[in-house]
C-alpha positions as CSV (number, residue, x, y, z in Angstrom):
1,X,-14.4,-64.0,306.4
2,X,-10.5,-64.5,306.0
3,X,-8.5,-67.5,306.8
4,X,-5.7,-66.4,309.1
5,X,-6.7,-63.0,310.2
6,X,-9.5,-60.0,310.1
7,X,-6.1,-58.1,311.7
8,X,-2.5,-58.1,312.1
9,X,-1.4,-57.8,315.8
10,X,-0.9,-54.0,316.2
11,X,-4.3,-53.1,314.3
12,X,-6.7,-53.4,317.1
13,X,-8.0,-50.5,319.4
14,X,-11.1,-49.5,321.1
15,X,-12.5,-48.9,317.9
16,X,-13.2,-52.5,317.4
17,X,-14.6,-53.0,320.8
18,X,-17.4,-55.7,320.8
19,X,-15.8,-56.9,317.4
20,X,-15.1,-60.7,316.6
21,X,-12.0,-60.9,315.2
22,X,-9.2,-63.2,313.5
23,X,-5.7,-63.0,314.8
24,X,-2.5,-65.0,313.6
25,X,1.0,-64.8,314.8
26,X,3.7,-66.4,317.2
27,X,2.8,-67.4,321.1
28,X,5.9,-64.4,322.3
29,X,4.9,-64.7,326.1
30,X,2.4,-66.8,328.3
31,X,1.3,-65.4,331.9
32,X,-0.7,-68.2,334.0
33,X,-2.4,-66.5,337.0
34,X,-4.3,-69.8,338.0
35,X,-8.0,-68.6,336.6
36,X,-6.8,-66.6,333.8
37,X,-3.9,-67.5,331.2
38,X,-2.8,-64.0,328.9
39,X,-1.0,-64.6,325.6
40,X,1.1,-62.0,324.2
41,X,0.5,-62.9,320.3
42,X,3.3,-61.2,318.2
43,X,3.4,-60.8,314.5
44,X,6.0,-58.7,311.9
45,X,3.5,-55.6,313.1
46,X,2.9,-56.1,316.7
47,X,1.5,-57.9,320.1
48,X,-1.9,-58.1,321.0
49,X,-2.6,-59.7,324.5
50,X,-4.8,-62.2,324.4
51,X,-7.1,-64.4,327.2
52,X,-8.8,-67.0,328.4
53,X,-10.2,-68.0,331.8
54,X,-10.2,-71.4,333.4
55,X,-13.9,-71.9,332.9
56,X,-13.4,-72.6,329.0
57,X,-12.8,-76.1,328.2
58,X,-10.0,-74.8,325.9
59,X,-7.9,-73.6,328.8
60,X,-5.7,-76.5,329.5
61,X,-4.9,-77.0,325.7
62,X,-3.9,-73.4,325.1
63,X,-1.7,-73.7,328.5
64,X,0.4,-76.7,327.2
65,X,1.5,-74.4,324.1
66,X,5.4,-74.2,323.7
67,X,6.4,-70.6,322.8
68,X,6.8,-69.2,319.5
69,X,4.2,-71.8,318.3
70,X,2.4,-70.2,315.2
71,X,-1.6,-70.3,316.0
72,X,-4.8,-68.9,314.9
73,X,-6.9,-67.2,317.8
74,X,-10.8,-66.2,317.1
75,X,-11.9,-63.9,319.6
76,X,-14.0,-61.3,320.9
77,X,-12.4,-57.4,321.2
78,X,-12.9,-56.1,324.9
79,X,-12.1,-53.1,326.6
80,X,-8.8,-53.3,329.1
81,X,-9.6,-52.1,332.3
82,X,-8.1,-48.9,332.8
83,X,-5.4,-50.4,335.6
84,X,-4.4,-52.8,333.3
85,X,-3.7,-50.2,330.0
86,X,0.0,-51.0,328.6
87,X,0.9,-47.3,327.2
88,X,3.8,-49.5,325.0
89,X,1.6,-51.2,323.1
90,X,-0.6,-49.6,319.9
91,X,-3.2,-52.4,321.5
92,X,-2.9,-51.9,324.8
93,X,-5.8,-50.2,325.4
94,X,-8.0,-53.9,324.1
95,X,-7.3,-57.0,324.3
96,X,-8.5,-60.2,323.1
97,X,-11.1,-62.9,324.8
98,X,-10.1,-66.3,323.4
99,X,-13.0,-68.0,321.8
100,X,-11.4,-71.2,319.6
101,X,-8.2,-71.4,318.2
102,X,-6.1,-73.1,315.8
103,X,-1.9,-74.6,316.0
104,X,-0.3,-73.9,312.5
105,X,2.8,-74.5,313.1
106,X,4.6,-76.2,316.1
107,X,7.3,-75.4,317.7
108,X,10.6,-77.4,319.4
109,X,11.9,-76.2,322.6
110,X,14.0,-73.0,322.3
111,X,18.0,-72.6,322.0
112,X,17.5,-68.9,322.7
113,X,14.4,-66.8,323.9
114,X,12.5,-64.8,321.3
115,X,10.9,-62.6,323.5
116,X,14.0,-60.8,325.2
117,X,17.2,-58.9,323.7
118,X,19.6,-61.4,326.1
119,X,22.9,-61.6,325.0
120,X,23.7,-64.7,323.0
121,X,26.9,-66.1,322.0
122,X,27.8,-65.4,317.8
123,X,27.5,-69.2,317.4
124,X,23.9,-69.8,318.4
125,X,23.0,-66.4,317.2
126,X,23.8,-67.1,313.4
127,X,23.2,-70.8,313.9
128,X,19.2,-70.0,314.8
129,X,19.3,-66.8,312.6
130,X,15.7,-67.1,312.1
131,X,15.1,-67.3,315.5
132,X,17.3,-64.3,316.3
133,X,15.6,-62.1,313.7
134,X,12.4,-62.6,315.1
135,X,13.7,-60.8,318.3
136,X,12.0,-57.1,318.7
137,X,15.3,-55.1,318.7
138,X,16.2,-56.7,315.7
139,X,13.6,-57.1,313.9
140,X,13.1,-53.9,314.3
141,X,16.6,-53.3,312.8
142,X,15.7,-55.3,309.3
143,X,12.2,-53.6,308.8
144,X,14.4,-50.3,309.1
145,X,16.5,-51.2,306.7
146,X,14.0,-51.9,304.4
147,X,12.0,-48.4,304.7
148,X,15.4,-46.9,304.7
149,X,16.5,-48.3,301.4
150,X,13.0,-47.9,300.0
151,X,13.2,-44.0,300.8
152,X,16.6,-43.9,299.1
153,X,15.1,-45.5,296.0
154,X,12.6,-42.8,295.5
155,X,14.7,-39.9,296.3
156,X,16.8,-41.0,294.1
157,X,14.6,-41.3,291.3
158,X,13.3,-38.1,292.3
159,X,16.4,-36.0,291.9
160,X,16.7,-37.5,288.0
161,X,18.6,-40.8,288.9
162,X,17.8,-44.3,287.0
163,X,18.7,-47.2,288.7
164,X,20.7,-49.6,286.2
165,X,22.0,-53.4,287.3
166,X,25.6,-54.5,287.3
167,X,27.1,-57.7,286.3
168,X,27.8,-60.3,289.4
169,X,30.3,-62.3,287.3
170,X,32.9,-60.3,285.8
171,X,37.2,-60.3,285.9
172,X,39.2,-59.9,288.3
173,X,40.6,-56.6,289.5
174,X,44.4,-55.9,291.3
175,X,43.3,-53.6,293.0
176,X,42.0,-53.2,296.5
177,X,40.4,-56.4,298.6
178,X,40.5,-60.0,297.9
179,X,38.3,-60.9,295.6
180,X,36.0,-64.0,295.9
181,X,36.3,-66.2,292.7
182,X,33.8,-68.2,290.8
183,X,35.2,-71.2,288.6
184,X,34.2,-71.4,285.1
185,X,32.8,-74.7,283.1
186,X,32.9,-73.8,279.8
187,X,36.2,-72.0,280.0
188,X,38.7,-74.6,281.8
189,X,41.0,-72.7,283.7
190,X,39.3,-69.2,284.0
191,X,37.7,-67.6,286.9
192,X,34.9,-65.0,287.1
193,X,35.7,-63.0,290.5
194,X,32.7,-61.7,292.1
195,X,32.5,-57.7,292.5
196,X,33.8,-55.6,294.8
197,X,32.3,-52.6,293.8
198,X,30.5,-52.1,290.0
199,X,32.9,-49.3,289.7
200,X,34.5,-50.2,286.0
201,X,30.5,-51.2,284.9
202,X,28.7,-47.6,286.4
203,X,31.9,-45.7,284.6
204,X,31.1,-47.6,281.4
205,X,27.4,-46.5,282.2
206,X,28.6,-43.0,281.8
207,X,30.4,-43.6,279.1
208,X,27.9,-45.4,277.3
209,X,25.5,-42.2,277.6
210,X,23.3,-42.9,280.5
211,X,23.4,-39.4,282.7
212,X,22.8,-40.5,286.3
213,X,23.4,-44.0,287.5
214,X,22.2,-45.4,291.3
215,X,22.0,-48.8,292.4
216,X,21.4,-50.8,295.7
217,X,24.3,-52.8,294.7
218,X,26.1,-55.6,295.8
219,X,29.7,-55.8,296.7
220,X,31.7,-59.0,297.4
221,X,35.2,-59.1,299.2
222,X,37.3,-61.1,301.1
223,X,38.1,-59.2,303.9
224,X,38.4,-59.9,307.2
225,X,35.2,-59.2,309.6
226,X,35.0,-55.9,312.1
227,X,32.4,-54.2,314.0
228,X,31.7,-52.0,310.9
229,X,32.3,-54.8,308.4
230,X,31.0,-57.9,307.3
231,X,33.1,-60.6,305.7
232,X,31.6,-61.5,302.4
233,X,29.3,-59.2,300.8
234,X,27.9,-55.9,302.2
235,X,25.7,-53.5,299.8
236,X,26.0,-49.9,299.1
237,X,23.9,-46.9,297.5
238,X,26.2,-46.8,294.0
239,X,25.9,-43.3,292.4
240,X,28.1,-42.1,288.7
241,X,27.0,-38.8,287.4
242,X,28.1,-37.6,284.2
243,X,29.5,-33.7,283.1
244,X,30.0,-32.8,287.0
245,X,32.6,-31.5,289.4
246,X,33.1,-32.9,293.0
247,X,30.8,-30.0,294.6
248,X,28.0,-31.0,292.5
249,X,28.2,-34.2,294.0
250,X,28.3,-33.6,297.7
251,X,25.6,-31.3,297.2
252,X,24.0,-34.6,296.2
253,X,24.9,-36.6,298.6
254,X,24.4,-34.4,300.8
255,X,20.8,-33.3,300.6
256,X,20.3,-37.3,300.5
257,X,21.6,-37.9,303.8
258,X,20.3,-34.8,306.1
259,X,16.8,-36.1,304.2
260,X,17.8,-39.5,305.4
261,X,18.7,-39.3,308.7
262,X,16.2,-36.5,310.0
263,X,13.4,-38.9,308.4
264,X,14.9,-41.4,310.4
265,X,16.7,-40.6,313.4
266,X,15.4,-38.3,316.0
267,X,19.0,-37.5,316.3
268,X,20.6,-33.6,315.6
269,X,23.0,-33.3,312.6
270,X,26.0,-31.5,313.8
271,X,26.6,-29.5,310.5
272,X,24.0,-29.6,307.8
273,X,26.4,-28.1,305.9
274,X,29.5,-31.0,305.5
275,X,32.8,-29.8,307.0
276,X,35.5,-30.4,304.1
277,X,38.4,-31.5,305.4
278,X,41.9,-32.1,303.6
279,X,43.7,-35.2,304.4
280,X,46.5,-33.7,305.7
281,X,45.0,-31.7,308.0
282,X,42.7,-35.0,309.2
283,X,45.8,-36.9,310.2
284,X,47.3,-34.4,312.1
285,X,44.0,-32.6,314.1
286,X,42.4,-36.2,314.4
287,X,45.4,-39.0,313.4
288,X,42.7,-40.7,311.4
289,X,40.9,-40.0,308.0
290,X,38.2,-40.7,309.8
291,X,37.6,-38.9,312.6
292,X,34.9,-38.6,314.8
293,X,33.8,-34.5,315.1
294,X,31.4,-34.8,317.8
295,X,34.7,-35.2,320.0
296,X,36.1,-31.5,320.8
297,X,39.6,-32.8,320.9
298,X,42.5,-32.2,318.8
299,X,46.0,-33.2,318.0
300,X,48.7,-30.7,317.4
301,X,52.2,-30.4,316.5
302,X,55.2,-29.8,319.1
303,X,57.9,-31.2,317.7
304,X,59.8,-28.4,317.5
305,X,59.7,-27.4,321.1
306,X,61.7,-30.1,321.6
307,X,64.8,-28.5,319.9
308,X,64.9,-26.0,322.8
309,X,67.8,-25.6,325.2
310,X,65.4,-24.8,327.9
311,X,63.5,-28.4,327.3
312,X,64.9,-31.0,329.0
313,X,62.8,-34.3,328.7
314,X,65.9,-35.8,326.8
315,X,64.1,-38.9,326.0
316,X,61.9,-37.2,323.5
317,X,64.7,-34.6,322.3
318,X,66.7,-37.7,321.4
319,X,64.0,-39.4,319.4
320,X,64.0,-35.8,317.6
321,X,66.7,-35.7,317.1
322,X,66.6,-39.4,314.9
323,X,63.6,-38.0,313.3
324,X,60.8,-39.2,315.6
325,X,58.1,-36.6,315.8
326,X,56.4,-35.0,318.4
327,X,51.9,-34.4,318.7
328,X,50.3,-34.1,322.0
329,X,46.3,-33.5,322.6
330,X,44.8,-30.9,324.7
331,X,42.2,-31.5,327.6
332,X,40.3,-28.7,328.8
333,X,40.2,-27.7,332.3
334,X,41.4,-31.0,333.7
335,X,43.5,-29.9,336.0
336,X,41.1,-30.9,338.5
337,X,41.7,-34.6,337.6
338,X,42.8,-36.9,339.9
339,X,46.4,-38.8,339.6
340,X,44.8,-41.4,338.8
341,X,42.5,-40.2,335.7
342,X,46.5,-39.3,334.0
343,X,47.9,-42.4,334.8
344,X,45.1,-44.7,333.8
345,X,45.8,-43.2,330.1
346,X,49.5,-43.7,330.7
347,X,48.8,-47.3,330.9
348,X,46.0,-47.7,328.6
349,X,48.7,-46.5,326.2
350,X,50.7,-48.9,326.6
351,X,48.7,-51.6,326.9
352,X,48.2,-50.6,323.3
353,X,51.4,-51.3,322.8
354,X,53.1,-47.9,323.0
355,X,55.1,-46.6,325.4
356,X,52.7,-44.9,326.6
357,X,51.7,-40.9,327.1
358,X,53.7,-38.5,329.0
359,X,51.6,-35.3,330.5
360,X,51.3,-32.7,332.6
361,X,49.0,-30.2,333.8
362,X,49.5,-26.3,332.8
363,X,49.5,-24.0,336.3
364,X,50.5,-20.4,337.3
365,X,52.4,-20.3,340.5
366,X,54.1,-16.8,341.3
367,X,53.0,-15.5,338.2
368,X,55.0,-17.9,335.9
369,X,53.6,-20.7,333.7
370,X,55.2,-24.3,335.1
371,X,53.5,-28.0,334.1
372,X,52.4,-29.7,337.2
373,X,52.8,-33.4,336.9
374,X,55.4,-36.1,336.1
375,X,57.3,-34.0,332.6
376,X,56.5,-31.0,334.0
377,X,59.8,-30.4,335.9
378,X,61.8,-30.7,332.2
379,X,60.5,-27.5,330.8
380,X,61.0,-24.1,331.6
381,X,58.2,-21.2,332.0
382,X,59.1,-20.0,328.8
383,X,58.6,-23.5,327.1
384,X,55.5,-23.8,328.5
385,X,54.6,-20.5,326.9
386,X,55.4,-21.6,323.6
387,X,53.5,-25.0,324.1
388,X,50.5,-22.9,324.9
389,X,50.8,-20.3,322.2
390,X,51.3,-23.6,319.6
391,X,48.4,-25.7,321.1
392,X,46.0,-23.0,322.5
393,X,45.8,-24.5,325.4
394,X,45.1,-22.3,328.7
395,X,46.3,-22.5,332.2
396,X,44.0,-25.4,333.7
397,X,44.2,-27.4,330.6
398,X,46.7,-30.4,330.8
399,X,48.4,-31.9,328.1
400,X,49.4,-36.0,326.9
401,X,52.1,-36.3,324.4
402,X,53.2,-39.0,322.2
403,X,56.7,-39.2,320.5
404,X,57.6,-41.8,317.8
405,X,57.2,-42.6,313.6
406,X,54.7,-40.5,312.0
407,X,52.4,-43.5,311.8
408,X,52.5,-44.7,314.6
409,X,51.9,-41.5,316.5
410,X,49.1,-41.0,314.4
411,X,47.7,-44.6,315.5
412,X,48.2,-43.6,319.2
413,X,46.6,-40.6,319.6
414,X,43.6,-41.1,317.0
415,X,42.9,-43.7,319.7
416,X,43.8,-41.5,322.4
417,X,41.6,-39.2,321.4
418,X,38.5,-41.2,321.4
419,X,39.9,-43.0,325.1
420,X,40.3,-39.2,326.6
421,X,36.6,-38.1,324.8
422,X,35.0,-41.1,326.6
423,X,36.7,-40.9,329.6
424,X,35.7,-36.9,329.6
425,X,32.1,-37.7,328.6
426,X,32.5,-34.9,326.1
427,X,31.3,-36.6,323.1
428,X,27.6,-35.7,321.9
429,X,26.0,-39.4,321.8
430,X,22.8,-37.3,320.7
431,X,24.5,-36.1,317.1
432,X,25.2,-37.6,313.9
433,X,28.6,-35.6,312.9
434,X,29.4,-35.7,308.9
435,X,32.5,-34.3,307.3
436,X,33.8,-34.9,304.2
437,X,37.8,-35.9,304.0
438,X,39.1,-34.5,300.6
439,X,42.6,-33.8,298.6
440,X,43.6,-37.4,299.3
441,X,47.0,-37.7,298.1
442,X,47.2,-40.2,294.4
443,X,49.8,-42.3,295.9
444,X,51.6,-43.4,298.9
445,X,54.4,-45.9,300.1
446,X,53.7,-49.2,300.6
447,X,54.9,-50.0,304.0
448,X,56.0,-53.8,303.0
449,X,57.3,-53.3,299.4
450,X,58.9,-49.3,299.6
451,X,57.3,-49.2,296.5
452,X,54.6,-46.6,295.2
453,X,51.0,-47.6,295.1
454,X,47.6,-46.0,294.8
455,X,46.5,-44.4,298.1
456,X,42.9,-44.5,296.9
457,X,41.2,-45.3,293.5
458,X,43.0,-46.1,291.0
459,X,40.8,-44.5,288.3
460,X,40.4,-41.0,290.2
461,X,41.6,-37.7,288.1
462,X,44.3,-36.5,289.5
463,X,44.0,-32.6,290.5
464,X,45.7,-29.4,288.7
465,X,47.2,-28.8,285.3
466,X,47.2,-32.3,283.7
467,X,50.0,-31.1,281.3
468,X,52.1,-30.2,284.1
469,X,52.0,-33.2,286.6
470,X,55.4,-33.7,287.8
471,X,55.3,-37.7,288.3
472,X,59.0,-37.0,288.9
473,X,57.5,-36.8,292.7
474,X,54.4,-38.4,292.3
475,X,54.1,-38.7,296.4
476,X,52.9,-34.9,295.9
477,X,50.3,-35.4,293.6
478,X,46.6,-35.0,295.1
479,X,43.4,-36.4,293.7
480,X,40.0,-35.6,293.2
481,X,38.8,-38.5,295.7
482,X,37.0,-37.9,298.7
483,X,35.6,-39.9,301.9
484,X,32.4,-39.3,303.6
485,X,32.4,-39.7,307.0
486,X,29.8,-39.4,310.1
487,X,30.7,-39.9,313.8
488,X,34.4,-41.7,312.9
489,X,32.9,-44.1,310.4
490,X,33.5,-43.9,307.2
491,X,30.5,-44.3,304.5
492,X,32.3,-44.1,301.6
493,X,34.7,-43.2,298.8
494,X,34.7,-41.8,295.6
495,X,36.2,-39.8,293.2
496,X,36.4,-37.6,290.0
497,X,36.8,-40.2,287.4
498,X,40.4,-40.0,285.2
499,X,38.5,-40.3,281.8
500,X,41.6,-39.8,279.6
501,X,43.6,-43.2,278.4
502,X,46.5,-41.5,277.9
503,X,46.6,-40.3,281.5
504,X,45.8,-43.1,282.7
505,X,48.7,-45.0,281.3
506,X,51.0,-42.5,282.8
507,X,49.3,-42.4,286.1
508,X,49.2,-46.9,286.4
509,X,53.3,-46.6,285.4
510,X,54.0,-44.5,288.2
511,X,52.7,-47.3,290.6
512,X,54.2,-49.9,288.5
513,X,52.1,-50.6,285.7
514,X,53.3,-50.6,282.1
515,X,51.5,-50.3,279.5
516,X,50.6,-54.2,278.8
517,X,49.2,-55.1,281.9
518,X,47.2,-52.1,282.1
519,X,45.7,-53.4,278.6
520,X,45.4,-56.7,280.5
521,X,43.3,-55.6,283.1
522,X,41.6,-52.6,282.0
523,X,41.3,-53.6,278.2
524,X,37.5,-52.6,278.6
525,X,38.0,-49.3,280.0
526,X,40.5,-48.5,278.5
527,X,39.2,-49.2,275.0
528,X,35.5,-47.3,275.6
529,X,37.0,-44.0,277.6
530,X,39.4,-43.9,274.1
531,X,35.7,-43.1,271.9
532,X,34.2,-39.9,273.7
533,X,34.2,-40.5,277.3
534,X,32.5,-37.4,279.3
535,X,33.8,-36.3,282.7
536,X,32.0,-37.8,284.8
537,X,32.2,-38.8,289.3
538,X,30.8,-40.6,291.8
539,X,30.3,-42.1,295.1
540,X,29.1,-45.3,297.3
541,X,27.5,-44.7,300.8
542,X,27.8,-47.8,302.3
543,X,24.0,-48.7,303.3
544,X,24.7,-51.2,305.8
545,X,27.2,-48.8,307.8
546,X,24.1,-45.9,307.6
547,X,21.3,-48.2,309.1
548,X,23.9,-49.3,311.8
549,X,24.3,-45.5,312.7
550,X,20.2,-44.7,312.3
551,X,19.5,-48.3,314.5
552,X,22.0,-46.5,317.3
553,X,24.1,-50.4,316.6
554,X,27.6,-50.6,317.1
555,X,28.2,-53.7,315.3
556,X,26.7,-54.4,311.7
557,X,25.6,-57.9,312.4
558,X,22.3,-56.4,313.8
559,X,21.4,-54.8,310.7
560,X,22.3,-57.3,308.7
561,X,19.7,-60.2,307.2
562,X,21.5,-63.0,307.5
563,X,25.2,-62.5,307.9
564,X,28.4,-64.4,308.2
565,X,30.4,-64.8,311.5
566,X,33.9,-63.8,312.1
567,X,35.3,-66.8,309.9
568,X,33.2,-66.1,306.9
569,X,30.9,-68.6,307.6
570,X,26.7,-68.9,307.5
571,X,26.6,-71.7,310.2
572,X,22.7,-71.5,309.5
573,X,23.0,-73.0,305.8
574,X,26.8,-74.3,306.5
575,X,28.7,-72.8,303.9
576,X,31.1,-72.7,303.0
577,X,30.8,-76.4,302.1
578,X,32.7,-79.2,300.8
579,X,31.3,-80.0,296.9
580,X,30.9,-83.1,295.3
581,X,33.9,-84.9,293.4
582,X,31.7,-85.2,290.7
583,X,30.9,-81.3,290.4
584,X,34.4,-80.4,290.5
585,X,35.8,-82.4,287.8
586,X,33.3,-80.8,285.6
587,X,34.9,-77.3,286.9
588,X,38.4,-78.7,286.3
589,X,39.4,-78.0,289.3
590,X,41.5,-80.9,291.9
591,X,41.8,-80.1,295.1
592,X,45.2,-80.4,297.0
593,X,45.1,-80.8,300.5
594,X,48.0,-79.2,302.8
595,X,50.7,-81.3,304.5
């Protein structure tokens, strides 16, 4: 006989009716009907309901049991009677008659109930972690992740990949997030930083002659927290292959995912077959790089009806005029819509600090085109002609516009669109949606400096005739780095790799760089692509972001183990923490408090 259990808790059926068994687990519910006390006993796999009438001298004890008390229950298997079968249970055809038991561990009185998914504050939620994970919906969540990740691992391996491990403590890179630094004893002075990505090591991989590289790996940065990112560290499925082009590698990537989430979603995948989408087109269809395709809406381009004599919203032709620009967004057969419905994204518009949408709706009346609503009046038949010719809109549909900076009307209606979609009920909650975003552009402007910087990865091969690159205008040079995206959240980036140091010198100067700092920060890479590097690409799905998606969650917290709150702190183990003075004289390192 075992010592805890013949069973775990979602083992038992009528199969083992008559049968004396073992059962262990956590007291998740207690039901007192007066002659008869039922115990829903829960472990990692299950519940089994357990009972015990008054007539047994080990009622009373069992009764004064706090919840989530850890006991041992011996007891005899017996048919449910067929009112009583729970249909949501894989026991709930049995259940358990209490013969002796057994407290293993006790239990203090509860800050939050295990038993329900009841909305608890952040603060008590990551202060009782354990507590919280023991909760069905996320519990649930973790034991996903872990078949997810296990699946991944063998695909993986199955498609030729080795999986390789990656320094933790390594140098500190200028590009991209914060980085999280770790103080060094025998080095006074120095700092390890923590890494954001492996992405130098899995290059060097390549380099060094390994073929296909994966890893679960772990990525450290200090960035602030969101919905679909956590403060700290996060992990992601890390993949450099060597002698490919960027179709090989979605073709990867690809068959990976529709494997993953048709094993694990019951969900419909849009497009099996990845949309590619440039970035150009992305910001001005969807006003994001990541946009979300189960939405039907799109953005388009009308800043040139606003040159016309026969348009006279002079408010926008002025902005034009100073070199605002002009997108609206579509809605289909809305001219049903109440006033109300128009206005209530007028003002949600500006309450996003804009100033706000005009619109109208597109009508015939005496056989000429005319916009019915507030605008309308400002634009002739024949204007409104044009707008539908440019927009393919029909008669029916009505139209928001947005007129500002090319950013910031970007911002607005990539928002806008999502606001409308929701409001419309037009987006497909039932889908997963993936596109890929591709052609980013190599550079762009910072908007606090005016100076050039990498839009992307700084160690991405740039696209065409390397011998021709005009860095003259290096805003018009596009890169082999691409962004996989599903349902507006992006999973990853990654890129062609530039595997040429001489390139790469040229391509860090026209962000900045000379020659000497590059050495600085790169010596590695640079020194080991300069003895036979091969081409070689990769990419970093971000695992937490795709169990989030599979677990239907819309913040990564519930997918998540045991992560940090909004501050970037684990109030469970309370760190960060204050150090001994003791520990950081032997790092060399004073401490200087703020005025």
């Amino acid at each position: 006989m075992k010592t805890y259990r013949t069973h775990t808790c979602s083992e038992l059926n009528l199969k083992n009716n008559g049968d004396e068994v073992l059962l262990s687990g956590w007291i998740n519910k207690k039901r007192d009907h007066g002659n008869l006390l039922f115990i829903d006993l829960r472990d990692n796999y299950g519940i089994t309901q357990c009972v015990i009438d008054n007539k047994n001298s080990l009622f009373k004890k069992i009764e004064k049991i706090p919840l989530e008390t850890v006991v041992k229950f011996k007891g005899k298997v017996v048919k449910r009677e067929k009112n009583t079968v729970n249909k949501d249970l894989n026991t709930g055809e049995i259940e358990v008659k209490i013969l002796n038991f057994e407290i293993l561990g006790t239990s203090k009185e509860l800050p939050l109930p295990v038993f329900s998914d009841q909305e608890y504050s952040e603060e008590i939620r990551l202060k009782y972690r354990f507590l919280d994970l023991r909760r069905a919906k996320i519990h649930k969540n973790i034991n996903l992740r872990s078949r997810v990740i296990s699946f991944i691992r063998k695909e993986m391996e199955s498609l030729g990949f080795l999986e390789y491990q990656t320094p933790i403590l390594t140098s500190s890179s200028p590009e991209g997030a914060r980085d999280f630094l770790v103080p060094s004893r025998l080095n006074p002075g120095k700092f390890y930083a923590l890494p954001q990505a492996p992405q130098q090591f899995k290059q060097l991989i390549m380099v060094s002659g390994f073929d296909k590289y994966f890893q679960i790996a772990p990525c450290f940065r200090d960035e602030d927290a969101r919905a679909d990112r956590s403060p700290g560290e996060f992990y992601q499925l890390d993949i450099e292959m060597s002698f490919v082009s960027q179709e090989e590698i979605f073709n990867v990537v690809e068959n990976l995912l529709n494997k993953v989430f048709k094993k694990f979603s019951n969900k419909k995948i849009q497009n099996e077959k990845f949309p590619k989408i440039p970035y150009c087109e992305s910001m001005l269809k969807y006003g994001t790089d990541k946009p979300d395709l189960r939405n039907p809406l799109e953005i388009c381009d009308l800043t040139k009806i606003f040159t016309r004599n026969d348009v006279k919203f002079e408010i926008f032709k002025k902005l034009v005029r100073e070199g605002s620009i002009v997108r609206a967004i579509i809605t289909k057969n809305t001219n049903n819509k109440s006033r109300g419905f128009f206005d209530n994204i007028d003002k949600w518009a500006k309450e996003e600090g804009s100033s706000g949408l005009a619109y109208f709706t597109f009508e015939k009346e005496n056989n000429k085109i005319i916009g019915k609503g507030p605008i309308g009046k400002f634009f002739s038949s024949e204007a409104c002609q044009e707008i539908i010719k440019s927009s393919k809109a029909e008669i029916g549909d009505s139209i928001f516009f947005a007129c500002g900076q090319k950013k910031d009307v970007e911002k607005l209606l990539s928002l806008a669109r999502d606001k409308i979609a929701k409001e419309l009920e037009i987006i497909d909650e039932n889908a997963f949606a993936f596109c890929w975003i591709v052609d980013y552009p190599m550079y762009e402007i910072d908007d606090k400096s005016g100076k050039i910087k990498f839009s992307h990865n700084p160690f991405s091969m740039p696209q065409g005739d390397i011998s021709k690159l005009n860095f003259d205008n290096p805003l018009d040079i596009k890169a082999y780095q691409y962004d996989i995206v599903c349902n507006g959240i992006e999973l990853s980036s990654g890129a062609i790799r530039n595997h040429i140091p001489s390139l790469m010198y040229k391509l860090f100067s026209a962000a900045g760089y000379d020659n000497k700092s590059v050495d600085e920060k790169f010596s590695g890479m640079i020194n080991a692509l300069s003895y036979g590097a091969p081409p070689h690409g990769g990419i970093a799905p971000g695992v937490d972001r795709i169990i989030m998606l599979l677990a239907n969650e819309k913040n990564i917290r519930e997918v998540t183990m045991f992560p940090l709150n909004q501050n970037a702190q684990d109030l469970m183990m309370n760190a960060p923490s204050n150090v001994e003075d003791e520990q950081l004289k032997e790092l060399n390192i004073n401490i200087i408090k703020k005025k």
